[in-house]
N, C-alpha and C positions, 0 to 999 in steps of 0.2 A: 581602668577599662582596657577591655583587647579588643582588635578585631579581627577575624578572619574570615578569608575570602577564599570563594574558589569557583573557575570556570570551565570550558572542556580541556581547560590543559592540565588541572589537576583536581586531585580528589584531597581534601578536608578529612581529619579523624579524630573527635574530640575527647577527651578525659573527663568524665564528670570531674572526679574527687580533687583531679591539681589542676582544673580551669586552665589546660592548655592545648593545642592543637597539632594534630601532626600533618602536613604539606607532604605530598607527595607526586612525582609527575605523573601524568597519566599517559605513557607510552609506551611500546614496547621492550626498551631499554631500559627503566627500570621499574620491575617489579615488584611488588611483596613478596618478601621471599618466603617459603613457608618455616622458616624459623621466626619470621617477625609475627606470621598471622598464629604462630602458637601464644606469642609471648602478647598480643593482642586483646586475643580472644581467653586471655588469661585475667587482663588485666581490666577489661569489662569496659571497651569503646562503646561508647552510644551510635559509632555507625559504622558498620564492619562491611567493607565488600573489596575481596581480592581483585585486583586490577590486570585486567588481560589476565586471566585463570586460566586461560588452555592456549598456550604461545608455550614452544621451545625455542628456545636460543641457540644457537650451533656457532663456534667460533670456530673457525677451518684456516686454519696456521701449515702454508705450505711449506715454508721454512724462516727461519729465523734470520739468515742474511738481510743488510739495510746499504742506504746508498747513504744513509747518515750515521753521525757517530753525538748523540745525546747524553750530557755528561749523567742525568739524572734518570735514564732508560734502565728498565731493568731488562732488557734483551742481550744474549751474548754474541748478538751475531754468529751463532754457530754457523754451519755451515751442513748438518745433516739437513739430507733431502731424499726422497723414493717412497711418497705418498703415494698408496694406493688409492685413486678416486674414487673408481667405479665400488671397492671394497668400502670406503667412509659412506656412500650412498646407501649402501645396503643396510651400514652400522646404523645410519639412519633413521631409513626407513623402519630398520624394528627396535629402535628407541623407542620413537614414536607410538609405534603400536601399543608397548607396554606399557606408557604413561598415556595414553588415548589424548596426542596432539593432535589437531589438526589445523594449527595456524604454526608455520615453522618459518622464524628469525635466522637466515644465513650472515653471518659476519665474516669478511674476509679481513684476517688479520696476521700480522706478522710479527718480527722483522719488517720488510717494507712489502706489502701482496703487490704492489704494480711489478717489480720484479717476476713474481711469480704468477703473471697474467694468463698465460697459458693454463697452466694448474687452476685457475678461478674457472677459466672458461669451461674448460672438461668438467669440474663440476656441476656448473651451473646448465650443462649438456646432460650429464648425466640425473642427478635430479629431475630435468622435465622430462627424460626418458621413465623415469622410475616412478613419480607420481602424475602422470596424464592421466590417468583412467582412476584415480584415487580421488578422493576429497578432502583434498589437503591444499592449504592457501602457501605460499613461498614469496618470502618477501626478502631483499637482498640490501644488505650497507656494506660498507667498507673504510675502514680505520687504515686510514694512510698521511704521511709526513708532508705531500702536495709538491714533493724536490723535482717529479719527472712526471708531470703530468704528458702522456704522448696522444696522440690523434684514436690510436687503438684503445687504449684507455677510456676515452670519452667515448667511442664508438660501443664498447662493451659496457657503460653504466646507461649510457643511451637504449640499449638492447634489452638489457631487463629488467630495464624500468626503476632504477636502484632507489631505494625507500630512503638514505642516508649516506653524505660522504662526509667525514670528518676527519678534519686537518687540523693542524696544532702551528699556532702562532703566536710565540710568547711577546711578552712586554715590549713593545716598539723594536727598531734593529737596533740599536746598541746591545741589548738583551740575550733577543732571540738567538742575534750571530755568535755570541759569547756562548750561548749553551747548547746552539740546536747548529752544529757545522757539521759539513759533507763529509763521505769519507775520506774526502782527499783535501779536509782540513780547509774548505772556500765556504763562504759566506753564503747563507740561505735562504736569507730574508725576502729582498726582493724576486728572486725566482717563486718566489712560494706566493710572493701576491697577487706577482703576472700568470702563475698557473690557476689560482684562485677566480681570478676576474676572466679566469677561462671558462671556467664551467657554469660562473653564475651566468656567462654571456646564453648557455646550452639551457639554461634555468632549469638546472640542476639541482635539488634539495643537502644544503651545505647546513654542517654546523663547526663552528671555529672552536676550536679547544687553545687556553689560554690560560698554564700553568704560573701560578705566582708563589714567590714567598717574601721575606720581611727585604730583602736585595733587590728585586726586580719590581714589584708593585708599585715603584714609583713612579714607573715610566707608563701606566695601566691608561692614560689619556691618549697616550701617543699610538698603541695600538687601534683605541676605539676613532682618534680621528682618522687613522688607516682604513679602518672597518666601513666606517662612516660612508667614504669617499669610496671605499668599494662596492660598495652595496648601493650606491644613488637610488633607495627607495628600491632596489628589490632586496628580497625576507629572504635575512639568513635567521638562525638560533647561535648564540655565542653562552658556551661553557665555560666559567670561569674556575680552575680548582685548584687546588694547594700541590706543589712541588714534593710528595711525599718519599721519603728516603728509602732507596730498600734495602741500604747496607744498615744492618743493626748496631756497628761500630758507633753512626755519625746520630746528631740528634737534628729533630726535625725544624728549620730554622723558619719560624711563624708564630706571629704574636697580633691577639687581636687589634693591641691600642697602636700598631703598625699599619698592618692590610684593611681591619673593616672603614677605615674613613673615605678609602680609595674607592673602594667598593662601591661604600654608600655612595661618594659624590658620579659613580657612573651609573648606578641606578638612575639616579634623579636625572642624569644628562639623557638617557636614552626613554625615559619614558615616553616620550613623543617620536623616538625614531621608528624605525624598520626591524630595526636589531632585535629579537626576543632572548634576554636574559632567561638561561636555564640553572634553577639550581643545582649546585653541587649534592652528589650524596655518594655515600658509604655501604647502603643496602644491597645486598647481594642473596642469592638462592644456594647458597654453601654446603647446607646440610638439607638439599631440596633435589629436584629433579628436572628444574624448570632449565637449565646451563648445561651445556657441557662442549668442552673444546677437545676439537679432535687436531692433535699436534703432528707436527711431521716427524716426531721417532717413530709411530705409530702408535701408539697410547692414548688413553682416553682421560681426561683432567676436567673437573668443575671450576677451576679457575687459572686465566690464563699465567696469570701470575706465578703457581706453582709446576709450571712445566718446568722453569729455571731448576726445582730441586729437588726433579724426579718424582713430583708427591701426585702420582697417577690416582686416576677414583676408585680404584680397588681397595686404596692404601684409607681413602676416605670412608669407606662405607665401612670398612673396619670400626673406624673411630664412631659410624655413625649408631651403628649398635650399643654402643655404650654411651654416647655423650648425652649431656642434661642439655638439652636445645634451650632452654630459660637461662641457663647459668651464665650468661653473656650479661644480662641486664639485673641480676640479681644483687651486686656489689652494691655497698653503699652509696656511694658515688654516682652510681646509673641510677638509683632509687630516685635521689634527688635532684635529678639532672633535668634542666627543660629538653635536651633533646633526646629522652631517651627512646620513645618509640620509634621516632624517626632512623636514628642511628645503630637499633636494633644489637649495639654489643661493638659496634664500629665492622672495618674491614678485615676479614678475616686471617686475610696474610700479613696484615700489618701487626694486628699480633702477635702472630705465628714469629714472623723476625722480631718484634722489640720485645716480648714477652714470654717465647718460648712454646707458649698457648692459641689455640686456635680458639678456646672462649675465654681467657685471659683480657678484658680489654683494654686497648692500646686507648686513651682517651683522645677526643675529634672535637671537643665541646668550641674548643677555639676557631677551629675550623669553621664547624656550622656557626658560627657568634658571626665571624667574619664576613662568609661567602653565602650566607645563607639566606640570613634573618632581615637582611639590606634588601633582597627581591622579595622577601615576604613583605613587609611595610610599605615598601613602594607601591607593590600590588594592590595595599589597602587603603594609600592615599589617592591613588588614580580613582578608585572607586569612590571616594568624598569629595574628591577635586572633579570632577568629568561626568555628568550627567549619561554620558556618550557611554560610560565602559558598562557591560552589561553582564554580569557572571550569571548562574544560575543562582547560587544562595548567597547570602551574607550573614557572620554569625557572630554578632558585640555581645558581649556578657563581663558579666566583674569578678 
């Protein structure tokens, strides 16, 4: 017997013929991309509905400089910068138009964006100059390392009301320090908690990113009692996801009969906390229209990842005229795979370096075994254990 469960924080997608489910969250970070709702609506879901269907995502990278140096970042700290704002507003604005948006995701990302705070601002000036009199919704997050949180900082996430801040704090300090140090080679840890316990004080909408693999996941209690004690009952979201390599020399160092016990034993610890466990996932809009990052060379990219190697969306849409968008899930392998709708072919870059191929896939099954399917069970036991938890469906079948 299985069960699954789903409430408003996610949508449910069943398989008649392999009696299995696909989980997926229901936010605006991740979406169905529309290469998965091909291979979906191919494969004949008995409940099909695209999630947030008219949200663009804009990831506005004003440069790539950082005030840390992360052994496992794929950023090069370059150092180009002379973004046109008021011109990315414009590019914007008539994206938008031609994929008829009117719910638009700003993401400020880097390198580290508190550096480039000024550059956020002008934007975020520019934008409500450009869409006042339009009807278009702007909603703002920002993906930063938490090393410098300053007073202007908090003053400008305070200002626009920011939808998400996400900060990354790996496996306890022994860990973190070992892989997340400053530029100037000091210790990170603790500054990132004291600036942490800053913003939750502003109650401020935080989610902690907490990269593991078969090395660090042992210390994965020591962070949550950090968490724990940080959060005294106010709600964060914690992300837990795998350490993924982006040099294709190395291999990716994660094994389920390692990480998923961790996992599971912090599931079960947090079901009664504050802390909302978010799943990991690999789905992206790659060969879609839902993403796109506008980088500080000045170029336009579907995925931030590929700024590193120059692979702009002109270079994409080349590929997209010819590529088989199914050909990701087609292998044997994905045939038979419990996650294959969910993982949709895996990520696309991760391919692209281990495999050559951007529908080549890199397989993730360990991944989702681990980081996954521990929040989905727990999900289903609170539901038999707690009279209290209330989803909207529930769906046991054999």
């Amino acid at each position: 017997m299985e069960i699954n469960v789903y409430d408003k924080e996610y949508k449910v997608y069943l398989h008649p013929s392999k009696q299995k489910f696909l989980l997926v969250q229901n936010t605006n970070d991740h979406i169905i991309s529309a290469e998965q709702q091909i291979i979906m609506k191919q494969r004949g879901y008995l409940y099909f509905q695209p999630i947030a269907p008219n949200v663009l995502t804009v990831f506005f990278i004003p440069g790539w400089q950082c005030n840390m140096k992360c052994v496992y970042c794929f950023a090069n700290n370059s150092k180009i910068r002379g973004i046109d704002v008021a011109e990315r507003g414009i590019y914007i604005d008539a994206y938008r138009k031609k994929y008829n948006y009117r719910i638009i995701n700003i993401v400020f990302f880097g390198g580290e964006p508190s550096l480039y705070l000024q550059e956020c601002i002008s934007l975020y000036s520019s934008l409500n100059d450009l869409f006042k009199n339009q009807d278009v919704e702007l909603h703002y997050s920002i993906v930063t390392n938490g090393y410098d949180i300053t007073n202007e900082f908090i003053d400008f996430c305070l200002k626009i009301d920011i939808a998400n801040i996400q900060i990354t704090i790996d496996c306890g300090k022994e860990y973190h320090d070992k892989y997340r140090k400053s530029i100037n080679n000091e210790d990170t840890y603790e500054q990132i908690i004291t600036n942490t316990n800053r913003l939750l004080g502003f109650e401020l909408p935080l989610t902690i990113r907490t990269n593991v693999n078969n090395e660090n996941v042992c210390q994965i209690h020591s962070i949550c009692d950090d968490l724990i004690k940080l959060c005294n009952g106010r709600k964060i979201d914690w992300s837990i996801a795998p350490i993924m390599n982006t040099d294709y020399r190395q291999e990716q160092s994660f094994q389920t009969s390692i990480v998923k016990p961790y996992i599971k034993s912090i599931c079960e610890r947090l079901s009664s906390e504050s802390i909302r466990l978010i799943p990991w996932m690999s789905n992206c809009d790659f060969f879609g229209n839902s993403v796109i990052v506008l980088n500080c060379d000045g170029k336009i990219y579907n995925c931030v990842n590929l700024c590193k190697h120059n692979y702009s969306i002109d270079k994409i849409y080349l590929l997209k005229s010819r590529a088989d968008l199914s050909h990701c899930c087609n292998a044997l392998k994905c045939d038979s795979c419990f996650w294959e709708y969910m993982c949709g072919g895996g990520c696309k870059y991760q391919n692209f370096i281990k495999n050559g191929s951007f529908n080549l896939p890199y397989c993730l099954k360990n991944i989702y075994d681990s980081l996954v399917m521990p929040i989905i069970e727990q999900k289903a036991l609170n539901y038999l254990s707690n009279s209290s938890y209330n989803p909207i469906a529930l769906e046991i079948y054999f």
